[in-house]
C-alpha positions as CSV (number, residue, x, y, z in Angstrom):
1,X,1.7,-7.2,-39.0
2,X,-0.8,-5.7,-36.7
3,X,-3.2,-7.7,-34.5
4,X,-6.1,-5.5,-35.3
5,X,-5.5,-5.8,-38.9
6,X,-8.7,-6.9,-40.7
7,X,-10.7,-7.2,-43.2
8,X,-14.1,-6.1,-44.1
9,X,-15.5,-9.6,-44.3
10,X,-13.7,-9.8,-40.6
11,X,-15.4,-6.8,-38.9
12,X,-17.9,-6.8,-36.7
13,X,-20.2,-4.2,-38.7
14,X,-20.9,-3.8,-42.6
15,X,-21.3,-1.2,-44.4
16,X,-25.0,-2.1,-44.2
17,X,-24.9,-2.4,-40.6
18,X,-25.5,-6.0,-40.9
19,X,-23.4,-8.4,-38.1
20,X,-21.5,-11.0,-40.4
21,X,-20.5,-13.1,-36.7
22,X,-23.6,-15.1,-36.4
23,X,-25.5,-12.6,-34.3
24,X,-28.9,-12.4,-36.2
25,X,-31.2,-15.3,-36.7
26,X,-30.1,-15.4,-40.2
27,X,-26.6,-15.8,-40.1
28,X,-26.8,-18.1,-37.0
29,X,-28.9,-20.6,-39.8
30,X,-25.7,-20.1,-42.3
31,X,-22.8,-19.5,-39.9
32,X,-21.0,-22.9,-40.5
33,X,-21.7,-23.0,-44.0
34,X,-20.3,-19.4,-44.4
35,X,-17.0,-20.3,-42.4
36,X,-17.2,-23.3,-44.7
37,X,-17.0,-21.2,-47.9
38,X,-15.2,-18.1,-46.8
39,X,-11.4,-17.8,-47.5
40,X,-8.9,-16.8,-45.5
41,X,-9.4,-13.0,-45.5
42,X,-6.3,-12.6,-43.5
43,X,-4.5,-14.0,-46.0
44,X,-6.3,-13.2,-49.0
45,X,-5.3,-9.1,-48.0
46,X,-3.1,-7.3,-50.3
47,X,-0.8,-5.8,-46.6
48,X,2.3,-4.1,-46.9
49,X,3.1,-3.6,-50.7
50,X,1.0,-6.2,-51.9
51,X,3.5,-8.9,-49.9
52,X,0.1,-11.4,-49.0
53,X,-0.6,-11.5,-52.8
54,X,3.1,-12.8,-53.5
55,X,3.7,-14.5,-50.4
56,X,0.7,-16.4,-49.4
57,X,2.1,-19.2,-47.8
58,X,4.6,-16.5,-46.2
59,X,1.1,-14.3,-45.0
60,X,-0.5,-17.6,-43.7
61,X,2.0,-18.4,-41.4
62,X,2.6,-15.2,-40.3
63,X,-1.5,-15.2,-39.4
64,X,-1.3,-18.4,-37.8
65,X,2.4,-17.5,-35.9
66,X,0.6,-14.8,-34.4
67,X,-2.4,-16.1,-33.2
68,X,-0.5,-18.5,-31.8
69,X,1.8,-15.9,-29.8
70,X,-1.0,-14.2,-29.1
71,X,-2.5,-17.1,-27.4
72,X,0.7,-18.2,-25.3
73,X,1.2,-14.6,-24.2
74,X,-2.0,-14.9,-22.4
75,X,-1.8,-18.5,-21.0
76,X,1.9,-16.4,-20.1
77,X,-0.3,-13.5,-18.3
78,X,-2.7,-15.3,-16.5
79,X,-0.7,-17.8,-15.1
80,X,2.7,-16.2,-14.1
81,X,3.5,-15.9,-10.4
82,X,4.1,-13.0,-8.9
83,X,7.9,-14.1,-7.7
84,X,10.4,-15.7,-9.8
85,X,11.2,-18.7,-7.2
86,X,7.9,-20.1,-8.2
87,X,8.1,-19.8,-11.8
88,X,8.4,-23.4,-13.0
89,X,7.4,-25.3,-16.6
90,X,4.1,-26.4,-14.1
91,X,2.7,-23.3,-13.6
92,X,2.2,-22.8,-17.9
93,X,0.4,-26.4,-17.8
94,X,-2.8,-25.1,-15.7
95,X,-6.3,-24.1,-16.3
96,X,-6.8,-20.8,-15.7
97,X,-10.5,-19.7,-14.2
98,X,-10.4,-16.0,-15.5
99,X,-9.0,-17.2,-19.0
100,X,-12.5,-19.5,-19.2
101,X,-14.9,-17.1,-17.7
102,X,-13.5,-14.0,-19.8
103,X,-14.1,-16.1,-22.9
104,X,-17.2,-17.1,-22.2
105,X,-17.7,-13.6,-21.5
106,X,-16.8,-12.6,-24.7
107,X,-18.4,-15.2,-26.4
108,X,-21.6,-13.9,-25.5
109,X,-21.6,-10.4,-26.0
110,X,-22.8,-8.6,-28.6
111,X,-20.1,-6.6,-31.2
112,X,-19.8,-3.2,-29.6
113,X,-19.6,-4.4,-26.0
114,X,-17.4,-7.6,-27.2
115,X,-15.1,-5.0,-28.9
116,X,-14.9,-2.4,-25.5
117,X,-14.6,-5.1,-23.5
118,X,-11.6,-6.8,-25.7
119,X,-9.7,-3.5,-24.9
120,X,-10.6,-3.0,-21.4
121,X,-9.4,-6.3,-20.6
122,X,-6.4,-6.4,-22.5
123,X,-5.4,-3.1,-20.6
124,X,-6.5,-4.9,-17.5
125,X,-4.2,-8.0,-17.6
126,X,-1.5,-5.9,-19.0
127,X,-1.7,-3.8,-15.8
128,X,-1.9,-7.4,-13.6
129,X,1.3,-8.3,-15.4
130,X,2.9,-4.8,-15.1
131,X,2.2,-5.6,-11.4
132,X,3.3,-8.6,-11.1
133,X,6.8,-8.0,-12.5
134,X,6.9,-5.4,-9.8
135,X,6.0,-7.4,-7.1
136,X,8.7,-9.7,-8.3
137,X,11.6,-6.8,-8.3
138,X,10.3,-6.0,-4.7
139,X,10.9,-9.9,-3.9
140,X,14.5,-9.8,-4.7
141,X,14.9,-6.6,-2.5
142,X,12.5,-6.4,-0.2
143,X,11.2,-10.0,0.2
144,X,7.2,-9.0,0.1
145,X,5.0,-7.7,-2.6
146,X,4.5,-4.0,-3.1
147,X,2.1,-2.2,-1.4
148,X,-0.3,-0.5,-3.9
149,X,-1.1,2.5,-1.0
150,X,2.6,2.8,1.1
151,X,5.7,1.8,-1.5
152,X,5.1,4.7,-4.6
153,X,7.8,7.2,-2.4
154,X,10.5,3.6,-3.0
155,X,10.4,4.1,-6.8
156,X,12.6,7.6,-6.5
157,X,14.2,6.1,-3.6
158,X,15.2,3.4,-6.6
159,X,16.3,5.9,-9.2
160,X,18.2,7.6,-6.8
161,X,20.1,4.1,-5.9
162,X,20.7,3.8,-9.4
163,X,22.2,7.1,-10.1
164,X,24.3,6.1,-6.9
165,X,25.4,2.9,-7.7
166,X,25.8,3.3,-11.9
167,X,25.9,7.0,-12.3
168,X,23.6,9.2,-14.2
169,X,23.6,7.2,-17.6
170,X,22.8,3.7,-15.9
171,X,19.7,5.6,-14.3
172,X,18.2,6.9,-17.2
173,X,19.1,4.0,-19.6
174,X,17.5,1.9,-16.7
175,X,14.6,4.3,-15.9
176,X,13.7,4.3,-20.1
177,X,13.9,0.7,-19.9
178,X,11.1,0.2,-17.7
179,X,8.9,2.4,-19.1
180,X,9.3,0.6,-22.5
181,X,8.9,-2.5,-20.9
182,X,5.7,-1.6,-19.2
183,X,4.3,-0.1,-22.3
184,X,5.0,-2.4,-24.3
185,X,3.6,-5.5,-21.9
186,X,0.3,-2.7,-22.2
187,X,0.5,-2.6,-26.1
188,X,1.0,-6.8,-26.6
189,X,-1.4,-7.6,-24.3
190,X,-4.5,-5.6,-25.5
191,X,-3.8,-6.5,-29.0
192,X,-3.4,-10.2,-27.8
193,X,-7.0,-10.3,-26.4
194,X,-8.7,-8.4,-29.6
195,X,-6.8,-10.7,-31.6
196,X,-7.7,-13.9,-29.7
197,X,-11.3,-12.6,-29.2
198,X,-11.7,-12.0,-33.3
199,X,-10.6,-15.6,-33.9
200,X,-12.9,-16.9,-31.5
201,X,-16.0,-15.2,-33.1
202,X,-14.8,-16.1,-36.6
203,X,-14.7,-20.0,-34.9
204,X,-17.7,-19.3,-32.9
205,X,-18.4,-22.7,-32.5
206,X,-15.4,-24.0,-32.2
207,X,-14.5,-21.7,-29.5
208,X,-17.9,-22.6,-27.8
209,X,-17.4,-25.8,-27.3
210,X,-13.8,-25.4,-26.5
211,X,-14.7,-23.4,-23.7
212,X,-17.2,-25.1,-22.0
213,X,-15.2,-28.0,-22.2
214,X,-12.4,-26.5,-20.2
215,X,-14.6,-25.0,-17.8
216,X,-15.9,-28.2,-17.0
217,X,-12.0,-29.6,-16.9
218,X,-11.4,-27.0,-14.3
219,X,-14.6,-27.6,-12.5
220,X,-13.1,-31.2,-12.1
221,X,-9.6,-30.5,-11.2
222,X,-10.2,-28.1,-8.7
223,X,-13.5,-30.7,-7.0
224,X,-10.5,-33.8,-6.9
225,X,-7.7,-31.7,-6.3
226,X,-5.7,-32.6,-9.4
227,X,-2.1,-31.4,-9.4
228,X,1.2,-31.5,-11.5
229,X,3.9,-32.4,-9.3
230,X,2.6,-30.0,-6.1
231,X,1.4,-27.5,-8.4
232,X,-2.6,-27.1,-8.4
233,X,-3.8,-28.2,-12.4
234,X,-6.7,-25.7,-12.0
235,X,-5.9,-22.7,-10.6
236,X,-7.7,-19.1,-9.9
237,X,-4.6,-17.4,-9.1
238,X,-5.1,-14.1,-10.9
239,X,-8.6,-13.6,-8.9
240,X,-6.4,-14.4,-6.3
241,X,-3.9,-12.3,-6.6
242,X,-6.2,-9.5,-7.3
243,X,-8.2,-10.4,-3.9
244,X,-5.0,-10.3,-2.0
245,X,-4.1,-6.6,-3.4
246,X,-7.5,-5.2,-2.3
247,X,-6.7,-6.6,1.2
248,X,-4.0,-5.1,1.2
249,X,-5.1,-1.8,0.2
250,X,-7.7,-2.1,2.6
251,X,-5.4,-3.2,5.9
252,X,-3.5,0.4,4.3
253,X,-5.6,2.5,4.8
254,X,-6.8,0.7,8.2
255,X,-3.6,1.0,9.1
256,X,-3.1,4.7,9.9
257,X,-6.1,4.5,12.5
258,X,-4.4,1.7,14.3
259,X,-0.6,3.2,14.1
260,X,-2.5,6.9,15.7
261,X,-3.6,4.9,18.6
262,X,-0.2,2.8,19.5
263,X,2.0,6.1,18.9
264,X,-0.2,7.6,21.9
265,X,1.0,5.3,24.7
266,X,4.1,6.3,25.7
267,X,5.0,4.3,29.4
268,X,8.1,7.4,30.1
269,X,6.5,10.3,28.4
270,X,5.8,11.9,32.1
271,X,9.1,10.9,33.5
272,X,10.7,13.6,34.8
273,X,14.4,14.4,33.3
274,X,16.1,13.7,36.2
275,X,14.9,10.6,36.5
276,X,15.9,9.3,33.1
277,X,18.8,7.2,32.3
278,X,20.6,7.5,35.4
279,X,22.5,4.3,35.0
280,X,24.5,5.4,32.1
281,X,25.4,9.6,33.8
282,X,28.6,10.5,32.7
283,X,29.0,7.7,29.7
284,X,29.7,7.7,26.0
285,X,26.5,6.2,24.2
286,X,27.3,5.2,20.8
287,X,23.8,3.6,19.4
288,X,25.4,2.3,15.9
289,X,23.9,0.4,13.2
290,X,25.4,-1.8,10.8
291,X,23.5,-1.8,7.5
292,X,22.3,-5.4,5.9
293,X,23.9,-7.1,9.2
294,X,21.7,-10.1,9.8
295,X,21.3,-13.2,11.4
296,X,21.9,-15.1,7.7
297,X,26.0,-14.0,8.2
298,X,26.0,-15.5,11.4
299,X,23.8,-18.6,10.7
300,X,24.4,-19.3,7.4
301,X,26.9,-22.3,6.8
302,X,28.8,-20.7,3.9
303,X,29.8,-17.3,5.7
304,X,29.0,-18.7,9.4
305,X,33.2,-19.8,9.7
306,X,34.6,-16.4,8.7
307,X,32.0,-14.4,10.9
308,X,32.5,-16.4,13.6
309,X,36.2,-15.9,12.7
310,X,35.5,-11.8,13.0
311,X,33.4,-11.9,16.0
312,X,35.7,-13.9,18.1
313,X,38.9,-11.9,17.1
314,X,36.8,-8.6,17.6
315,X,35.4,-9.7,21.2
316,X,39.5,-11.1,22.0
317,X,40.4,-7.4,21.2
318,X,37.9,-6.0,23.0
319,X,39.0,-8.1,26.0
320,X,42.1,-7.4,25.8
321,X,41.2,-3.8,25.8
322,X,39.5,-4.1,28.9
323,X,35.9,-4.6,27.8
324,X,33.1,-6.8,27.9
325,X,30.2,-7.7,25.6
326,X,26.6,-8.9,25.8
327,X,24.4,-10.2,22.6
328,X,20.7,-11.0,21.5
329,X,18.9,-11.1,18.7
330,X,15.9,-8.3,17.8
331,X,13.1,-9.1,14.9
332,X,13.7,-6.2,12.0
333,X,10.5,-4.4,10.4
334,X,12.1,-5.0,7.1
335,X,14.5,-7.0,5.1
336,X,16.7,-6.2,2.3
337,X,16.1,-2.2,2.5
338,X,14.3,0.5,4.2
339,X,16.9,0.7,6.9
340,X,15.2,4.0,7.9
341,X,12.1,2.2,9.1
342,X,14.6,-0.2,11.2
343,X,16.2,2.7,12.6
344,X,12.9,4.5,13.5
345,X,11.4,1.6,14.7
346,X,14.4,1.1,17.5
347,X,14.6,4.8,18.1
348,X,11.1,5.1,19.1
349,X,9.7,1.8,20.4
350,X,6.8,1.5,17.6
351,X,6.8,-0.6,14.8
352,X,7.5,1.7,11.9
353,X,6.5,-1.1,9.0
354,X,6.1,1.0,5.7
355,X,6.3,4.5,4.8
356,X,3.0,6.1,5.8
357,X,3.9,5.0,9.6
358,X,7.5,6.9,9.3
359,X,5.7,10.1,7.7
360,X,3.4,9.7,10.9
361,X,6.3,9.3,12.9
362,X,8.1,12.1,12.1
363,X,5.9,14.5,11.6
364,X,4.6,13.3,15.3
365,X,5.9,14.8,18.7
366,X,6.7,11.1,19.9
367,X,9.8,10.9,21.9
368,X,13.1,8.4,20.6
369,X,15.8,7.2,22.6
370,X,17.5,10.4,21.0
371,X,15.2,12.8,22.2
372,X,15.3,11.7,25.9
373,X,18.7,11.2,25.9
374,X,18.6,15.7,25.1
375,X,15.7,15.2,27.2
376,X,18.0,15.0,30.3
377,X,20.7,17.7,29.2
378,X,22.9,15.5,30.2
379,X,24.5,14.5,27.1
380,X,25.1,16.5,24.0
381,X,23.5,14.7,21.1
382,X,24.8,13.9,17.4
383,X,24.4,11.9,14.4
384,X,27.1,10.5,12.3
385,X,25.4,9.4,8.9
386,X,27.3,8.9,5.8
387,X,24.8,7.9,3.7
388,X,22.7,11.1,4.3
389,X,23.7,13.2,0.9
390,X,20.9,15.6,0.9
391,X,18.3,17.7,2.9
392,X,17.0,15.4,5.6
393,X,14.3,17.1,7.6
394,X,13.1,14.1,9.5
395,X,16.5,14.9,10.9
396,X,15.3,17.2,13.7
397,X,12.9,14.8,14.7
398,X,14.9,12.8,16.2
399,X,16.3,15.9,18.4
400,X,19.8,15.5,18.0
401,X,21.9,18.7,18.5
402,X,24.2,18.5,15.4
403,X,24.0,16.2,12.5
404,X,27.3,15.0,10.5
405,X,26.4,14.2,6.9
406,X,28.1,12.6,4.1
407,X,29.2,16.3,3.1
408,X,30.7,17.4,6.4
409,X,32.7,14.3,7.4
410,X,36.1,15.7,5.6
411,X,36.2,12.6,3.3
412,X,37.6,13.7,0.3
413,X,38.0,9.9,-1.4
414,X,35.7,7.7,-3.7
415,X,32.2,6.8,-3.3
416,X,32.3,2.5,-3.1
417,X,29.5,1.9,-5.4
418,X,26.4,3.4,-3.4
419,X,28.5,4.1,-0.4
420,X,29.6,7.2,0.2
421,X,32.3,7.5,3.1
422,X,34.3,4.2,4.2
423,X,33.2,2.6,7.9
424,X,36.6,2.9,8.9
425,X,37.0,6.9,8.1
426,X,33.4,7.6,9.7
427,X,34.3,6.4,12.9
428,X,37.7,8.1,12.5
429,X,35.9,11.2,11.8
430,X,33.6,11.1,15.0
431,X,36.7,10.4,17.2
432,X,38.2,14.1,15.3
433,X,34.5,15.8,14.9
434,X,33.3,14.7,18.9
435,X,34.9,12.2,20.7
436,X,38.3,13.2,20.5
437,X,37.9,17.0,21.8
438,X,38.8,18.5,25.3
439,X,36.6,20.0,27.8
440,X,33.2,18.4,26.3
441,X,30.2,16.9,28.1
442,X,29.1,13.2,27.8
443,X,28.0,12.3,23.9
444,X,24.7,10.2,22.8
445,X,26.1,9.4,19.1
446,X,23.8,7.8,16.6
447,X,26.2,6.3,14.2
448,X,25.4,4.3,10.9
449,X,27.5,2.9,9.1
450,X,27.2,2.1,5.4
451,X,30.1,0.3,4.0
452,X,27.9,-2.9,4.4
453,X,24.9,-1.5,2.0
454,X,24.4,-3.5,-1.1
455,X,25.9,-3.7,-4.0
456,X,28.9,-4.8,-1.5
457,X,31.4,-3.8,-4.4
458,X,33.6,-2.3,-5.0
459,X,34.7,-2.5,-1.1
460,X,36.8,-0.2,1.3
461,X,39.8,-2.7,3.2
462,X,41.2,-1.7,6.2
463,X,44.0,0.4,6.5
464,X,46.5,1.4,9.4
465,X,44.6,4.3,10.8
466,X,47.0,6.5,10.8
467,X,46.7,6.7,7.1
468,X,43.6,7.6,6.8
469,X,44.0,11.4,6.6
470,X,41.8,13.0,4.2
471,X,40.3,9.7,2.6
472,X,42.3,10.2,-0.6
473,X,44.2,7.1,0.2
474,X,41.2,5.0,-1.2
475,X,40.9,6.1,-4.3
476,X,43.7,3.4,-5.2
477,X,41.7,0.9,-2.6
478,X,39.1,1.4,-4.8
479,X,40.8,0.4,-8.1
480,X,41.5,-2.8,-6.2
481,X,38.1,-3.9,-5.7
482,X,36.0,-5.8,-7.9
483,X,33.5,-4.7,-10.3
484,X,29.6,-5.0,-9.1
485,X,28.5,-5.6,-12.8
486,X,30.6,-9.0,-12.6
487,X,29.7,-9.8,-9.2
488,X,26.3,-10.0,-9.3
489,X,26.2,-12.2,-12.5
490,X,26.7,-15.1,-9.8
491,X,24.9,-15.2,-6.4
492,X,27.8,-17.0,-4.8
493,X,30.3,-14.1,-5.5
494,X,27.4,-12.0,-4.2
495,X,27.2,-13.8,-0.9
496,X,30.8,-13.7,-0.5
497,X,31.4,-10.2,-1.2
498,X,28.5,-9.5,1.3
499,X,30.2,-11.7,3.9
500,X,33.8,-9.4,3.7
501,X,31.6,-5.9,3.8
502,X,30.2,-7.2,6.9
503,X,33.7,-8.1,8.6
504,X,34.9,-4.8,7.4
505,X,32.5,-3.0,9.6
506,X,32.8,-5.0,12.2
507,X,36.4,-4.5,12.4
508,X,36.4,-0.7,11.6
509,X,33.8,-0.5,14.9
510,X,35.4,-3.0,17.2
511,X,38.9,-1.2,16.2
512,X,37.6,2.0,16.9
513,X,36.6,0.8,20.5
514,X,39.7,-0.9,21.2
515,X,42.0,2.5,19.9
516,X,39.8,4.9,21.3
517,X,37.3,3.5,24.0
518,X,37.6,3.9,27.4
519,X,35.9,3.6,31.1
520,X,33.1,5.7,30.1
521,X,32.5,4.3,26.9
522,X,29.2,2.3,25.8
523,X,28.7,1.1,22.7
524,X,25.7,-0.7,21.5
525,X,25.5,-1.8,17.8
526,X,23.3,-3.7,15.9
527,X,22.0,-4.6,12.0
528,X,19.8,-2.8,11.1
529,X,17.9,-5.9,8.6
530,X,18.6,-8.9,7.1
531,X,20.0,-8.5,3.6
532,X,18.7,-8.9,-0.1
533,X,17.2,-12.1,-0.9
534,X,20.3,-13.2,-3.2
535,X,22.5,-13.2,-0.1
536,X,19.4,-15.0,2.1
537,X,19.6,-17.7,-0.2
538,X,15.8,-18.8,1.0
539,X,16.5,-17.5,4.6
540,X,12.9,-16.1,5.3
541,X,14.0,-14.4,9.2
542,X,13.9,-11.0,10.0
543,X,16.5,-11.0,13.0
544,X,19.5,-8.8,13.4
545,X,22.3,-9.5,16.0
546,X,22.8,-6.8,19.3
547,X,25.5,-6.3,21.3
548,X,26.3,-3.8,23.8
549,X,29.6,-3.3,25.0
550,X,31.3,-1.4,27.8
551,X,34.5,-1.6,30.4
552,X,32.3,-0.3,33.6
553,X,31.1,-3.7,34.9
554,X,28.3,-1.8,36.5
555,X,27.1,-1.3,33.0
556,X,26.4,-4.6,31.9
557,X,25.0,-5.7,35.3
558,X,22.2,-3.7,34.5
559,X,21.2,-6.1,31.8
560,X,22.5,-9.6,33.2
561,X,18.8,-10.1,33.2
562,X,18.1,-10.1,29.6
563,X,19.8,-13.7,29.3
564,X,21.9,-12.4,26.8
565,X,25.1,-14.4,25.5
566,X,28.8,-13.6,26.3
567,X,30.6,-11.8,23.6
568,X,29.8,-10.0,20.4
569,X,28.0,-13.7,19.1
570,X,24.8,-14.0,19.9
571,X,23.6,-17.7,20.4
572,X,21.1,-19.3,18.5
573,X,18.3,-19.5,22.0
574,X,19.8,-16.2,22.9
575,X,16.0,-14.0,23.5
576,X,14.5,-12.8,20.6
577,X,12.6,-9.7,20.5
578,X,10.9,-7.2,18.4
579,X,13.1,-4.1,17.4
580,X,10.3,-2.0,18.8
581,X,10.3,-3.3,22.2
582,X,14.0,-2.4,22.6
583,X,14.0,1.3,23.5
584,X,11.5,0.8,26.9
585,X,14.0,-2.6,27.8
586,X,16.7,-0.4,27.6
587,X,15.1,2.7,29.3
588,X,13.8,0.4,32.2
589,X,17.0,-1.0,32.5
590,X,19.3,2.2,33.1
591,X,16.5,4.2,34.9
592,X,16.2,4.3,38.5
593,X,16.7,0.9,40.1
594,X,14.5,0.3,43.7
């Protein structure tokens, strides 16, 4: 049955023109009589086929079933959080400010304008609650809200996940999905407030009294503070919630006046080249991140034992290799995605936040860590990223001299869910691609590895190396693994699945070191954020571990003032700093030294 179903008796307007809903003088005198005498309209229609005639009892309840739906999807609109942590049987129980004042609102309008506005703001709250569900997605990834000016670019980078992860048919049987919802969230709400809005009119005073009465219960709450457990009984959190998105559009738009000024200091931009990174002449710099690797594996009592486990048997390798390790902590940009705002954000010592920063960025002529490494021409530059599958053209921002992406690896295995080329057979492929060749000058690598990068299954397992060869050997590794769809029906199997991608990177880099590093080598590898909420389990830090490693003593000497721990475990008091801040630390500290 359709909400706006009704009957002549119902409407707003005769044929006459006369207002039958206690507008005039007249029918204000005779209102309650009238709603005294009149029938049921609703029920008194012939509908579909003549069913109301036949079923009135049937047509009755369906009238009063609806109005009542209609009425809980609202209390459901205008009191649903915006993250599904908080969503709790006290937050339906609560007076809403915007559900009085709009009927009040409504109340007192004449027809046309009641009608207009009915729509308007049934459209209106079904856009709130569109928003709100998105705000609670971006939760579960991203840990904040989304940003109404900055995060439109992240829905493609979405679909594209999808299409990775589930193939073309999850995509677009996801992608339709959402738009129904959406629609249909539109279609319910709007008839729900003409619905609700026609009832109050018909009960004029009824709804009159009603209303004022829970405006004055609000009024109450809110003056002595009256809550439900530690939920608030009267609340305003749509106005709220609203107030809070125009902030943030505002601070948005703000923001790209404020990012142009900090992207102008730069403390080595007149350096000369000779004088630049002169402590590390004649090394190896591998700058390699570890995607999702944060503090939570580490710190977190259900994976702490096993990391530990990995971190101490990768630094006892790396030891008995003949190398050493330092470790900190550095504060990510993000959490759960947008590892290429991390990676900026270390590259160029400004905090690269949200999208319009990185399209300022690199579309700048700021200089990275990359750029001054080619800066010197002391070191050939290159990029080892897997999960690059297309055209990148912030790539030659950056300024490396050749980039390596998923395509020109020679991996000629499986993709492991959204991961395209095992850790392991990256850095296997850098040793055959760079490392590995004669006559060559020093190397500044950027390396990211992605076997770490949720859905964390299926996984890649380490293999001897020497059977690596083309990749094809893990297309049967893969038909080991576990299925993502089953995994992620329980957090716990998430968390632990999480927990083994992370010691498989580790072990594929420290492996790598140990089979292939020498005096000249210096690695420094970090995460690049914390990961998806599921795995944080609450966790609401943004730090990633660091570690640089190296066999020339001289190396780490250079940073013995950083207070850094021994070893590829950061401690918990180890120093703590913003991602940004590291590229002038490190700068300063293999420059010149007085």
């Amino acid at each position: 049955m359709s909400l706006f179903t009704r009957s002549p008796q119902q409407s707003d307007m005769t044929e006459g023109g006369a207002e039958p809903d206690g507008d005039t003088p007249e029918e204000e005198a005779t209102g309650k009589q009238a709603e005294r005498e009149e029938p049921d309209t609703d029920a008194a229609r012939p509908g579909w086929f003549g069913w109301r005639r036949r079923r009135p009892r049937t047509a009755r309840g369906v009238t009063v079933g609806t109005s009542v739906l209609a009425g809980a999807l609202m209390v459901f609109v205008l009191l649903v959080p915006n993250r599904t942590e908080k969503i709790e049987f006290a937050s339906f129980v609560r007076i809403p400010a915007e559900g009085v004042l709009l009927a009040g609102l409504l109340l007192a309008l004449p027809p046309k304008p009641r009608r207009i506005m009915a729509v308007v703001s049934g459209v209106f709250l079904g856009l709130v609650t569109v928003l709100k569900i998105v705000d609670m997605g971006f939760y579960q990834v991203l840990a904040r809200p989304f940003d109404l000016v900055l995060d439109w670019i992240l829905i493609e980078n979405a679909t594209d996940f999808l299409r990775e992860t589930f193939g073309r048919t999850g995509q677009v049987l996801a992608v339709i999905g959402v738009i129904l919802l959406f629609v249909t969230v539109l279609v319910l709400t709007t008839l729900a407030v003409v619905r609700l809005t026609n009832l109050m009119v018909r009960h004029r005073p009824v709804a009159a009294r009603t209303t004022l009465i829970l405006g004055t219960a609000w009024i109450t709450c809110m003056t002595l503070g009256v809550q439900i457990g530690t939920v608030p009984t009267a609340t305003k959190g749509t106005a709220e919630f609203l107030g809070n998105r125009v902030d943030q559009v505002r601070a948005g738009l703000e923001d790209a006046r404020v990012f142009e000024k900090q992207a102008a200091v730069d403390a080595f931009a007149r350096t000369p080249p000779d004088r630049l990174l002169t402590g590390l002449r004649g090394k190896d710099v591998l700058f390699t991140f570890i995607e999702s690797y944060g503090r939570v594996a580490i710190d977190d009592p259900a994976m702490a034992r096993r990391t530990d486990a990995a971190l101490k048997e990768g630094t006892r390798r790396l030891e008995g290799a003949g190398f050493a390790a330092r470790s900190g902590w550095l504060r990510s940009p993000v959490t759960g995605a947008g590892s290429w705002l991390a990676h900026s954000t270390f590259l160029s010592g400004l905090w690269i936040k949200n999208q319009q920063r990185y399209r300022s960025l690199t579309t700048s002529d700021r200089m990275t860590l990359t750029k001054y490494f080619g800066k010197t021409g002391a070191w050939r530059t290159v990029g080892i990223v897997p999960g690059v599958r297309r055209a990148w053209p912030e790539g030659e921002f950056f300024g490396l001299d050749h980039i390596y992406d998923s395509e020109h690896l020679g991996y000629h295995g499986p993709y492991f869910s959204w991961t395209p080329v095992p850790d392991q057979f990256s850095m296997e492929a850098f040793e055959r691609l760079e490392h590995g060749r004669k006559d060559r000058q020093p190397i500044m690598a950027e390396i990211i590895l992605a076997s770490s990068h949720n859905p964390w299954s299926p996984m890649a397992r380490m293999i001897d190396w020497e059977d690596l060869g083309d990749g094809s050997v893990f297309h049967r590794i893969k038909k080991e693994g576990t299925d993502p769809a089953e995994v992620w029906k329980d957090p716990e199997k998430v968390r632990t699945e999480y927990r083994k991608a992370i010691e498989y990177s580790l072990r594929s880099l420290t492996e790598w070191v140990e089979r292939y590093g020498d005096e000249d080598t210096v690695l420094v590898f970090l995460g690049d954020h914390q990961p998806v909420p599921t795995v944080l389990a609450g966790d609401t830090g943004k730090d990633v571990p660091i570690s640089i490693v190296a066999k020339d003593e001289k190396v780490l000497e250079r940073v013995a003032d950083w207070g850094w721990s021994d070893g590829l475990k950061p401690a918990p008091d180890a120093p703590r700093w913003g991602m940004d801040g590291f590229r002038d630390r490190f700068m300063t500290a293999y420059g010149p030294q007085n």
